[in-house]
N, C-alpha and C positions, 0 to 999 in steps of 0.2 A: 608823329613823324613816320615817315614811310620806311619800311623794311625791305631786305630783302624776298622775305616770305609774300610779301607779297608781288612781287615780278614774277620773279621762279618758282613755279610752283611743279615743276616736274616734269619729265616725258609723257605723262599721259595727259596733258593740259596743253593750250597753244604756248609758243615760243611769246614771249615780251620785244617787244620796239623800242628800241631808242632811235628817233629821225628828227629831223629837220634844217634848216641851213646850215652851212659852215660857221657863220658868224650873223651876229647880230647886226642887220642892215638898218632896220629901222622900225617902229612900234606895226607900223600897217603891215607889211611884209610879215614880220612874225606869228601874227593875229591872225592872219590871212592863210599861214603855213597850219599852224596848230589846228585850226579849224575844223582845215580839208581832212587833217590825218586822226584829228577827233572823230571826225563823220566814218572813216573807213572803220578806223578801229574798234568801235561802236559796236559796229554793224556785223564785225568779224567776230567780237570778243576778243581780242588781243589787247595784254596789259601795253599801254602806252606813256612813255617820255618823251616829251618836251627835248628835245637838244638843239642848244645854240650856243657857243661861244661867245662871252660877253667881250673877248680882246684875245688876238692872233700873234703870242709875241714869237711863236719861229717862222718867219718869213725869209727867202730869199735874197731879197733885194730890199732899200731900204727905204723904196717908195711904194712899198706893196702897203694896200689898205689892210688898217692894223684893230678899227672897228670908231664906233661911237664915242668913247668916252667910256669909261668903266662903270660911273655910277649909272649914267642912262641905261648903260646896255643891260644890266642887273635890273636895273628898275623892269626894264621891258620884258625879262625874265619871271620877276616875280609876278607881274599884270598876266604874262600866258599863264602861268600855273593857276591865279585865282581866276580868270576868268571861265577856263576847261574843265578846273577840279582837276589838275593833272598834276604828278611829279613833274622837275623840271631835273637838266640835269646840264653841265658848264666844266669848262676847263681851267684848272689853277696852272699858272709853272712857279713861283716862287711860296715857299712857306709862309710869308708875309699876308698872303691873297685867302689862304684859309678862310679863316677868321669870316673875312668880308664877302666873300662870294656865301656860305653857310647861312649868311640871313635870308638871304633871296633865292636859296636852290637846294632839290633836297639830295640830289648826288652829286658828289665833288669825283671832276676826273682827271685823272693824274697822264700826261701825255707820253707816250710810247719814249720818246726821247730823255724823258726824265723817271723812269720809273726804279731809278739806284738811287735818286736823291733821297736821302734818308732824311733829313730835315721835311722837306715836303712831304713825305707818306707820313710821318710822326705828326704834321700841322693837319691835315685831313682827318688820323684818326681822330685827334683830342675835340674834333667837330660835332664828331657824332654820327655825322651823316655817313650815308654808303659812301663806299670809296669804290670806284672801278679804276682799276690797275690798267693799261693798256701795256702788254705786251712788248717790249721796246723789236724793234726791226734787227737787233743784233744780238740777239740772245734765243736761249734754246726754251721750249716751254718747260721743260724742266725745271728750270733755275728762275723762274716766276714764284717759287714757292719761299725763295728769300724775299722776295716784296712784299707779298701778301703777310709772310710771318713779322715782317716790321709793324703794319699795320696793328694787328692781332697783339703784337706785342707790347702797343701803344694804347692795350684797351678797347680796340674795336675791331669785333665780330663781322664787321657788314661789309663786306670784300666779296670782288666781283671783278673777274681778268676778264680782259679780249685782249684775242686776236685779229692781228693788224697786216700779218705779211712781215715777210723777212728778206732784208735786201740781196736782191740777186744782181750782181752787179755792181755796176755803176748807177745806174739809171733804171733801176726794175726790184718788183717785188716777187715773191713767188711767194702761197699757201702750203704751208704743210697741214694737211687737216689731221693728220695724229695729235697734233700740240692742243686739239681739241678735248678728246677725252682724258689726254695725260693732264691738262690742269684742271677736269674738271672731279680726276681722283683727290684735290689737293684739299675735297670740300667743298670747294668755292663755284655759283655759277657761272658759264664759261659766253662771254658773247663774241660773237663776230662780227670787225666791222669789215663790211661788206664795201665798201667805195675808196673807204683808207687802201684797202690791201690793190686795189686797182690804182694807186698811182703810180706815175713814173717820175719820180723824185731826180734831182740835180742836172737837170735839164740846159743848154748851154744857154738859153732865152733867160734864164732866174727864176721862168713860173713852170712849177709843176705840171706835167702833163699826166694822164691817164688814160685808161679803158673803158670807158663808162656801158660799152656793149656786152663786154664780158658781168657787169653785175647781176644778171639773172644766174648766169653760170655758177657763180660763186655763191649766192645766196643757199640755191637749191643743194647746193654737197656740202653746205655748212648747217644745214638744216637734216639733211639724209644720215649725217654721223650725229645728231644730237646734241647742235648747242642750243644751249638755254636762252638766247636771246640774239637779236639782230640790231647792228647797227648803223644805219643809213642815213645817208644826207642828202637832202632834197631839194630842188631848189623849180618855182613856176616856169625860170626862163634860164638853165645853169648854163648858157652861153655869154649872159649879162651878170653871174654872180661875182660877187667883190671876192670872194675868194674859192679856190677848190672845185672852180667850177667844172675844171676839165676831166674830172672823175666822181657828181654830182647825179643824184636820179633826177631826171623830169617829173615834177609832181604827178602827173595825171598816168603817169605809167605806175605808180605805186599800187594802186588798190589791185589791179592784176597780176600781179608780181607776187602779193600777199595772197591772192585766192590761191595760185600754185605753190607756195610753200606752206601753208594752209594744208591741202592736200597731200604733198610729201608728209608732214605732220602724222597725221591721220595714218596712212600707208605706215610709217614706223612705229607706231603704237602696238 
């Protein structure tokens, strides 16, 4: 079973990935995603996750694409992991989802919107697997350290926050990047996700919009203060993705994105 010890290995080593689409579209597409970001990460040394959402249950509206099927989309989960030698890693929102997502994926992630449900951080720890906390959009990073201790308090060690952005507004996120090193005093390694924090949420349309130009911007000062990991979502054609598209990377912009945070890296060592 994978640990954290082995993602986060420290400032003096590269930052870890978690990437790949919003949701699980279909086996080709995933296989296709993992591949690419296999080849880069490779080639960089960057520890790599697998990330897709097996099922999208906060949507807008209530004909927003919600995903495959839960058993398929897991199944297509656990095939990227065997076939890359990769950890995979998926989103639960109900306590009930532990359980069955934890056969097929080795980090359970807990969504910015539910990270006070104590039921849910209690059904993740008793998994076993890492738990990443996702920073809820209305809370200070300070008060992350009540999530994480439920976790911890349920028996598991292997906890892991990001940050997501905090809502400014109605319709807008803004980064405080202090919340970065403040929760990464808590113990725990600290990622950011880089394309969450660039939406622009409650939109009058129902679908989320975003910034997806500002995502180099954000990477590089979430990397310049020292988080331990990056979290992106990527998608071949994110003008055609079923979800999140509107604040998704373009696949083939990735691998130069990662050579210059690479190098910020390096320069903060």
């Amino acid at each position: 079973m994978i640990s954290i010890k082995d993602l986060a290995t420290g400032i003096e080593n590269p930052f870890f990935l978690m990437a790949g689409p919003c949701i699980i579209e279909d086996e080709e597409m995933a296989l296709r995603i993992a591949e690419k970001i296999v080849t880069i990460t490779s080639k960089l040394q960057i520890p790599y996750v697998f990330k897709g959402s097996y099922r999208k249950a906060n949507r807008s509206r209530l004909d927003s694409f919600t995903g495959v099927g839960d058993e398929k989309a897991l199944k297509i989960l656990r095939k990227v992991g065997e076939t890359f030698g990769i950890p995979t890693v998926t989103d639960i929102h109900e306590s009930t989802e532990a359980a069955m997502a934890a056969e097929y994926v080795d980090v359970l992630q807990i969504p910015a919107f539910l990270c006070r449900q104590t039921d849910l951080l209690i059904a993740a720890a008793e998994t076993g697997k890492i738990v990443n906390i996702k920073k809820g959009q209305f809370l200070s990073a300070e008060a992350m350290q009540f999530a994480a201790q439920k976790v911890i308090d349920a028996g598991n060690k292997e906890v892991m926050l990001t940050e997501r952005g905090t809502t400014f507004g109605y319709t807008d996120l803004v980064v405080d990047y202090r919340g970065i090193p403040v929760m990464q005093q808590m113990g725990h390694p600290v990622i950011m996700d880089v394309t969450h924090s660039l939406q622009q949420p409650n939109q009058a349309s129902g679908v989320t919009g975003g910034m997806p130009s500002l995502i180099e911007t954000v990477a590089k000062a979430a990397i310049a203060v020292g988080a331990d990991g990056l979290f992106i979502e990527t998608h071949p054609n994110p003008s055609v993705a079923k979800s999140d598209g509107a604040n998704m990377l373009q696949l083939d912009m990735l691998e130069p994105l990662l050579v210059k945070l690479m190098r910020i890296r390096e320069a903060i060592q």
